[in-house]
C-alpha positions as CSV (number, residue, x, y, z in Angstrom):
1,X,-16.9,16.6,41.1
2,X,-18.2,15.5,44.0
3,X,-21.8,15.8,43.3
4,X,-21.0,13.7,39.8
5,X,-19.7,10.9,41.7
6,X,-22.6,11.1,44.6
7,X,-24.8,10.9,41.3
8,X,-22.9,7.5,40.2
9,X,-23.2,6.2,43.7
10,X,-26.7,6.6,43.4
11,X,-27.4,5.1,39.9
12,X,-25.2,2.1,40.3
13,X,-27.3,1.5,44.0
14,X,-30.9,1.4,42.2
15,X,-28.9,-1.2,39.5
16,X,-29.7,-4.9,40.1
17,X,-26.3,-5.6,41.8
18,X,-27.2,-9.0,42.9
19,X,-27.7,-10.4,39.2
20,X,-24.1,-9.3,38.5
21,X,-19.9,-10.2,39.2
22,X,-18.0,-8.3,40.9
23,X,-14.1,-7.3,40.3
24,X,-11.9,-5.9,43.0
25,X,-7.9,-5.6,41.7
26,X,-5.6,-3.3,43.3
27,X,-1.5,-2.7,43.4
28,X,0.6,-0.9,46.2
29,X,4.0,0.6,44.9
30,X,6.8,2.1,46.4
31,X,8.6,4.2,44.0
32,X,12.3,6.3,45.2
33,X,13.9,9.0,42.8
34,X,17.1,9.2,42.9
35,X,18.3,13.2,41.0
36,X,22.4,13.4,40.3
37,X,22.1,16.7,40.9
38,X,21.0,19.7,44.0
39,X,18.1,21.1,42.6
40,X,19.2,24.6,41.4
41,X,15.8,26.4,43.6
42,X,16.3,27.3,47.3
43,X,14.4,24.7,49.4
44,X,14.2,21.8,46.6
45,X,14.7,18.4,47.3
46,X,18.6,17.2,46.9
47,X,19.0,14.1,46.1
48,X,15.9,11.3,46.8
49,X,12.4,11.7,46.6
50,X,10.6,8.4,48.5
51,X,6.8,7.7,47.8
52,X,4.0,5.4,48.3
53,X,1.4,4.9,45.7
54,X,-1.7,3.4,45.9
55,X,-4.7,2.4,43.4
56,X,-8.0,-0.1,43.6
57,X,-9.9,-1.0,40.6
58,X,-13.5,-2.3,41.6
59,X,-15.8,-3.2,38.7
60,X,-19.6,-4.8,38.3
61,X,-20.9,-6.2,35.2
62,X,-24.7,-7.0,35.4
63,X,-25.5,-10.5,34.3
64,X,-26.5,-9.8,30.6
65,X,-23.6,-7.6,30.2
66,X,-25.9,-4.8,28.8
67,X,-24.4,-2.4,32.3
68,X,-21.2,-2.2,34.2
69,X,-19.9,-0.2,36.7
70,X,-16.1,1.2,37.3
71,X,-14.6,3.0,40.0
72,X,-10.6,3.2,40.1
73,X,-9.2,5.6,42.9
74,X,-6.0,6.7,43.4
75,X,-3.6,8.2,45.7
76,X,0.4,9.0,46.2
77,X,2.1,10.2,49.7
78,X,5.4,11.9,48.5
79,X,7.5,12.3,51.3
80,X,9.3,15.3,50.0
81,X,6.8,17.7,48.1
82,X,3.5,17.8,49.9
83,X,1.8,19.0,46.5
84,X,2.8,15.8,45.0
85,X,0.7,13.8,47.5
86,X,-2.8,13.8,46.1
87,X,-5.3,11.6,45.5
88,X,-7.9,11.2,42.3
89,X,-10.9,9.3,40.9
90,X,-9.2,8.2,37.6
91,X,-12.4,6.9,36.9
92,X,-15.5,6.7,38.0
93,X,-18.3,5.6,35.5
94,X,-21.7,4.0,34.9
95,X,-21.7,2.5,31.2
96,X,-25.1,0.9,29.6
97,X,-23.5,-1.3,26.3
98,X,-26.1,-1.9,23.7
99,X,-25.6,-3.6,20.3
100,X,-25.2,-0.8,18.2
101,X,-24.7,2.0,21.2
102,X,-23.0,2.8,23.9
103,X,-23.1,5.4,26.7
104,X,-20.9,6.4,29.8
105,X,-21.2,8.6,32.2
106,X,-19.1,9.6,35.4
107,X,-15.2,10.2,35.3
108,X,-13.5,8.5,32.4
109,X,-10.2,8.3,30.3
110,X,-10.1,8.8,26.9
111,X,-6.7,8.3,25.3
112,X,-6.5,9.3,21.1
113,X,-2.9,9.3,19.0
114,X,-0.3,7.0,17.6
115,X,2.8,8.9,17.9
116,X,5.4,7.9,20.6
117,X,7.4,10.8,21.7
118,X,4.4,13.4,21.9
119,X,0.6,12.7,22.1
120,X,-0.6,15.9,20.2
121,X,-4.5,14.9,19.6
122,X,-5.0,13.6,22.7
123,X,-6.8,16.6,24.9
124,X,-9.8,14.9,27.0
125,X,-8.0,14.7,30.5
126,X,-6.3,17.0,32.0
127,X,-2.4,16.0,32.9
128,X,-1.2,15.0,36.1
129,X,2.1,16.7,36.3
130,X,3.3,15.9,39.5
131,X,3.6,12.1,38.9
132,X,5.6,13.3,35.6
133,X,6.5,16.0,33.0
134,X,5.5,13.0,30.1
135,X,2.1,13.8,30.1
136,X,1.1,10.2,30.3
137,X,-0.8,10.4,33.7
138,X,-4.0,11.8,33.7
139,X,-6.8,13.2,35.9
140,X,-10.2,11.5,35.7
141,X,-12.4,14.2,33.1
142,X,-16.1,14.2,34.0
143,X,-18.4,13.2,31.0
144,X,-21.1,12.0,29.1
145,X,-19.6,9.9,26.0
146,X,-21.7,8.1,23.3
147,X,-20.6,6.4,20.7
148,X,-21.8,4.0,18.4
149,X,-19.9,1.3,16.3
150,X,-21.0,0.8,12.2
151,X,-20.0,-0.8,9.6
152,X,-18.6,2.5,8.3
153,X,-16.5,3.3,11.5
154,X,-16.7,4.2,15.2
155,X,-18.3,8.1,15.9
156,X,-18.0,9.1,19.7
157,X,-18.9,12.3,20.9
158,X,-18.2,13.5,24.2
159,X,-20.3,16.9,26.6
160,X,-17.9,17.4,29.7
161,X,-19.6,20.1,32.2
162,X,-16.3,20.1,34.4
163,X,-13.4,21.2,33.8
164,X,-9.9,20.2,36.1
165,X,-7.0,22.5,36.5
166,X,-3.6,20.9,35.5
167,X,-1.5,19.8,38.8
168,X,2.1,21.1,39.5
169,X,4.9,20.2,41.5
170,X,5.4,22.7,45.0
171,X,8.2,24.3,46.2
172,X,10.4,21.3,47.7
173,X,9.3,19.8,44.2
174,X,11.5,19.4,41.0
175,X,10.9,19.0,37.6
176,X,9.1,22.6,38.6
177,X,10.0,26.3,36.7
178,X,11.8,28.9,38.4
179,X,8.7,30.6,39.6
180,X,5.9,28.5,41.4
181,X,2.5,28.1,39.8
182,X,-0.2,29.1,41.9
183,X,-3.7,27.3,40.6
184,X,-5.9,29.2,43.2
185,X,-5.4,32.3,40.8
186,X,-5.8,30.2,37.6
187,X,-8.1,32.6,34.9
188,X,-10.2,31.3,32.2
189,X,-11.8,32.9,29.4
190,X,-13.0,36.5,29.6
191,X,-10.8,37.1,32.9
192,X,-12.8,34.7,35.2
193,X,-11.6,32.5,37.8
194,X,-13.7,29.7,37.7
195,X,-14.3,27.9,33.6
196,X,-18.5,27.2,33.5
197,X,-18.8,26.6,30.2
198,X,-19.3,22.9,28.6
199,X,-16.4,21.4,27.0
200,X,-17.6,19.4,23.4
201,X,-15.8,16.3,21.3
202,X,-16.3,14.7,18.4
203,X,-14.1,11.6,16.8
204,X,-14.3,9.6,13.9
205,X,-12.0,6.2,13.7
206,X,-11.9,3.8,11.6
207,X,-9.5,1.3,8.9
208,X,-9.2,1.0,5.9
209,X,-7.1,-2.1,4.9
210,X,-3.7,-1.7,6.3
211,X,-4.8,2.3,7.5
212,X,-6.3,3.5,10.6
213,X,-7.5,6.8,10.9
214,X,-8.9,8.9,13.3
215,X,-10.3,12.7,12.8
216,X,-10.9,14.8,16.0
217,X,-13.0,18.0,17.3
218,X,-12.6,19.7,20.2
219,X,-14.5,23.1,21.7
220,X,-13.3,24.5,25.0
221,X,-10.8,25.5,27.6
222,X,-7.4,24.2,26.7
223,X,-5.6,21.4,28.9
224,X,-2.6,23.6,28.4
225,X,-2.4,26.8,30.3
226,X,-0.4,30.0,29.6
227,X,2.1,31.4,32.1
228,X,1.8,34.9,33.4
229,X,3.9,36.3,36.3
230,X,2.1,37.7,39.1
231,X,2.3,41.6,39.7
232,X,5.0,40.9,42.0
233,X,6.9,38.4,40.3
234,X,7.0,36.0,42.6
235,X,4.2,33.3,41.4
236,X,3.1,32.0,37.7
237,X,-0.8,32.5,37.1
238,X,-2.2,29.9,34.5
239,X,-4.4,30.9,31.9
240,X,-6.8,28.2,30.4
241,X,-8.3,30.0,27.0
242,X,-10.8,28.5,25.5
243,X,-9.9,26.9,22.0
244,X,-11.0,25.4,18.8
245,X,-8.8,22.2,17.8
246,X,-9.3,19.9,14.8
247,X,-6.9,16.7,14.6
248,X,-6.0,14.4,12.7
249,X,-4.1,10.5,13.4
250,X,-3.3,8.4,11.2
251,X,-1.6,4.6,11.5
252,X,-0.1,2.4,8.7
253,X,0.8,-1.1,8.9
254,X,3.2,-3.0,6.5
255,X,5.1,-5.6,7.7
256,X,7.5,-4.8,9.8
257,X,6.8,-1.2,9.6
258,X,4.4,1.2,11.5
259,X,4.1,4.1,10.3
260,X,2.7,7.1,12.7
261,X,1.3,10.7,11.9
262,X,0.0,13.1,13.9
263,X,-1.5,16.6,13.4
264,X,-3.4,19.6,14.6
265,X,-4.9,22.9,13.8
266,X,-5.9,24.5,16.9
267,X,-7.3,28.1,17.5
268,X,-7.4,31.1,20.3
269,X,-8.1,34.5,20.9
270,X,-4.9,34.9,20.3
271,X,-3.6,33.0,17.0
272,X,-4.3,30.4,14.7
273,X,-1.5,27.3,14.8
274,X,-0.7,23.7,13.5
275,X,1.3,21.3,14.7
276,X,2.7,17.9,13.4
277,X,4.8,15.2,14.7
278,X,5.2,12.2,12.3
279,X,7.8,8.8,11.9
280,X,8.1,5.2,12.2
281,X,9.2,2.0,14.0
282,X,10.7,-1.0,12.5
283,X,10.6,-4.0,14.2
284,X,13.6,-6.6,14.0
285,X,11.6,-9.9,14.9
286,X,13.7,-12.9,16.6
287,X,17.0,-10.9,17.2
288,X,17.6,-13.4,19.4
289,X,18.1,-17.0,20.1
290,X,15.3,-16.7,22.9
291,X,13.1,-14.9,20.5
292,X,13.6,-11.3,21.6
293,X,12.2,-8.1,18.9
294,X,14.0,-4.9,18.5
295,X,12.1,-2.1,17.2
296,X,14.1,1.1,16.0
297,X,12.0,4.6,15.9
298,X,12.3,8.0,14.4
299,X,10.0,10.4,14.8
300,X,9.8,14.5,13.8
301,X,7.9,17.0,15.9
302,X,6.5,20.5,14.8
303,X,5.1,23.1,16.6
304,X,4.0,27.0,15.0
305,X,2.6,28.1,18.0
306,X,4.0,31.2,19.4
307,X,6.9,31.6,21.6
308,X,5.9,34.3,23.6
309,X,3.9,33.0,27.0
310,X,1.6,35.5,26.9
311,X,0.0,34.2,23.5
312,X,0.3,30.3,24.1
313,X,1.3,27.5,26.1
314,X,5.3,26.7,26.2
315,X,5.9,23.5,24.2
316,X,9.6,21.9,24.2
317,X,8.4,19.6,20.9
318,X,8.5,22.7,18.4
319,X,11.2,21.7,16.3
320,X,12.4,18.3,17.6
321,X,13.7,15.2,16.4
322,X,13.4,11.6,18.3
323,X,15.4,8.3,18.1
324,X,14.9,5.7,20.4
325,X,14.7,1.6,20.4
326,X,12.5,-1.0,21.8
327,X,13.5,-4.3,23.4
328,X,11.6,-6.6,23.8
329,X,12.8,-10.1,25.8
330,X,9.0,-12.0,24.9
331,X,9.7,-13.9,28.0
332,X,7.2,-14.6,30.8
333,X,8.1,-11.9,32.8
334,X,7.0,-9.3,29.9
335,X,10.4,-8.0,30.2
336,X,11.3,-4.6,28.2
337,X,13.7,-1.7,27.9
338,X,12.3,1.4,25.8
339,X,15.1,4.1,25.1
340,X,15.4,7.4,23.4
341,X,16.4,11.0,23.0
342,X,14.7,14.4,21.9
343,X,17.3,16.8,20.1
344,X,16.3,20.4,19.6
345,X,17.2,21.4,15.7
346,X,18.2,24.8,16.5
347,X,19.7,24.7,20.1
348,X,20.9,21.4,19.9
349,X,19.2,20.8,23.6
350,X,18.8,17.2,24.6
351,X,16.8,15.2,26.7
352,X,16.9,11.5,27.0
353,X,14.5,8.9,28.4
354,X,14.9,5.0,29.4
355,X,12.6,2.5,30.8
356,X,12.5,-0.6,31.8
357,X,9.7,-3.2,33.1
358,X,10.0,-6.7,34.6
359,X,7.6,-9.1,36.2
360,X,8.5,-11.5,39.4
361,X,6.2,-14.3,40.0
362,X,2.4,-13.2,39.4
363,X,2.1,-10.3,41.6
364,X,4.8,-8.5,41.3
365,X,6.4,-5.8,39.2
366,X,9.9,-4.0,39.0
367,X,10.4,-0.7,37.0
368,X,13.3,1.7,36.3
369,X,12.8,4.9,34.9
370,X,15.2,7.6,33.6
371,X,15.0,10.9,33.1
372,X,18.1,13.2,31.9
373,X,18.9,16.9,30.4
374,X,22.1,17.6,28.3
375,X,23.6,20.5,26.9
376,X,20.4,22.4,27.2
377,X,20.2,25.6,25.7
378,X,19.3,29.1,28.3
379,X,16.8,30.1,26.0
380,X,14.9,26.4,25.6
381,X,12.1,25.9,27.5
382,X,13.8,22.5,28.9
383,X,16.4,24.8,30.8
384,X,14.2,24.8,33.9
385,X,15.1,20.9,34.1
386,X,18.9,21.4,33.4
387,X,19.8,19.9,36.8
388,X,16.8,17.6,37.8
389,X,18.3,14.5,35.9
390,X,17.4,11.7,38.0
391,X,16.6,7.4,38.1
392,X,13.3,6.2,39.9
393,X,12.6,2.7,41.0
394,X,9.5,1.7,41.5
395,X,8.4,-2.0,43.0
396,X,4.6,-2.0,42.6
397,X,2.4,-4.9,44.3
398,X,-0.8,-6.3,42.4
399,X,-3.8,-8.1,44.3
């Protein structure tokens, strides 16, 4: 990664910086988690978990618009689990814009789906899942993307030459499984410790009337790793296999309804899956006298993957079902409560989310975010997480 981003410094340097505007944005938050629970691991974190996080956003846009230039880095200092503290290039990235063409180059993010509860397609970047078990945050993917825009839709395809090994929490961490993961023994393909092949994409999006669809391709080592125990026991060794996935997303529009589908059909060395999660939202406009929407959604997920770790990745979205609501105050301070809960079908294991966003003044934002485990079954994958049921506030700073 590091030559890739000496190679953007160097390109954007020969660019005509001068005939350009520059951009520089940045926030500072502090961010405390607060867990109702010891953590049930010798050595975990008890009851708060205090950090800093920090992230800059400088941009250039030459003067005809035709190039720009992107670099957002970003760091967090955990005060508890020293493997939470890292710090990332969540992008990096020349881009030339042409009228019919565009390409990128460097570190991007690339986000595809519609779904709510679980973001099946999406599989560019790698997650970053010491900030969160969501999936939402994500490690900068080095790549060259082009994509052109027609009349007939949008086609992007994507060559990624590095691949980025999935983060974990350490031992003072929670949200963690029993046994720590140790990425310094992470094997790809073929037994190797180190993945040098070339990751390839293809999408197609586009709408039709009320419709937007999108169809996905994906060729390389999976974003998901398999779990094997070390000969001793005491450590998890992540397997990245390469994979063949096709996917599908699909978007409908009526109204007051949206209408959400996802699906996959991905393939290993090991099996042959699909995988499904589909629903809705409803929106109640002007609930309120101040003009406040409600949104209601339902969503189903599906997963045939194998349940043994030693033939695929764990998933806790196998045979779930969602229902959560969306407030939404339409005020000037964007203020907003999401809220929802993931029940198992067989086990009847629940997990429930809620968050909630507010801004003060121009600069600043306040967030609460909750995290909780009930009645979780020993045999669901979610039992790791029985007693890391927590609140974190976060107070974030924007410049």
């Amino acid at each position: 990664m590091k030559k890739l981003v000496s190679s953007i410094a160097l390109l954007a340097a020969t660019m005509p910086v001068a005939a350009g505007d520059f951009e520089l944005t940045g926030s500072v938050g502090l961010e405390n988690r607060l867990f109702f629970e010891k953590g049930a691991l010798p050595g975990q974190i008890s009851t708060y978990q205090p950090s800093l996080e920090l992230e800059a956003d400088l941009r250039w846009q030459s003067s005809d618009r035709a190039w720009d230039v992107v670099v957002i880095p970003y760091t967090r200092l955990d005060a508890k689990d020293g493997e939470r503290t890292h710090f990332d290039l969540r992008e990096a990235y020349v881009r030339w814009t042409g009228d019919e063409w565009t390409v990128r180059a460097g570190l991007g993010k690339v986000f595809w789906g519609v779904a709510e509860s679980v973001h099946l397609v999406d599989i560019i970047n790698q997650s970053d899942s010491v900030e969160d078990i969501d999936n939402e945050d994500k490690l900068g993917q080095p790549m060259l993307e082009v994509s052109t825009q027609r009349d007939w839709g949008q086609i992007t395809a994507y060559v990624m030459p590095g691949f980025r090994k999935r983060t974990f929490p350490g031992a003072d961490g929670r949200l963690r499984p029993a046994l720590l993961v140790d990425n310094d023994l992470a094997l790809f393909d073929e037994g190797t410790d180190d993945d040098n092949d070339v990751d390839f994409a293809l999408r197609y999006s586009h709408y039709f009337g009320d419709w937007d669809v999108g169809l996905s391709f994906f060729h390389g080592a999976n974003r998901e790793a398999r779990f094997i125990p070390n000969s001793e026991a005491t450590a998890l060794i992540p397997h990245y296999d390469d994979i063949t996935q096709f996917g599908v997303d699909i978007q409908y529009t009526k109204d007051a309804w949206l209408w959400k589908f996802e699906a996959l059909v991905r393939d290993s060395a090991f099996e042959t899956y699909a995988a499904a999660v589909g629903g809705f939202e409803y929106t109640f406009y002007g609930v309120s006298e101040a003009g406040a929407d409600l949104g209601l959604l339902l969503e189903f997920q599906y997963d045939g993957r194998s349940d043994d770790p030693a033939i695929a990745p764990f998933t806790v979205a196998d045979n779930d079902v969602f229902v959560g609501a969306r407030y939404a105050l339409n005020d000037a301070d964007d203020t907003s409560i999401l809220a929802g809960i993931v029940t198992d079908v067989d086990d009847a294991s629940m997990s429930g989310v809620i968050e909630a966003t507010k801004r003060f003044g121009d600069n600043w934002v306040a967030e609460i975010e909750g995290r909780f485990f009930m009645n979780v079954d020993p045999d669901n994958v979610a039992f790791a997480f029985k007693d890391d049921s927590h609140v974190m506030f976060r107070l974030t700073r924007y410049f």
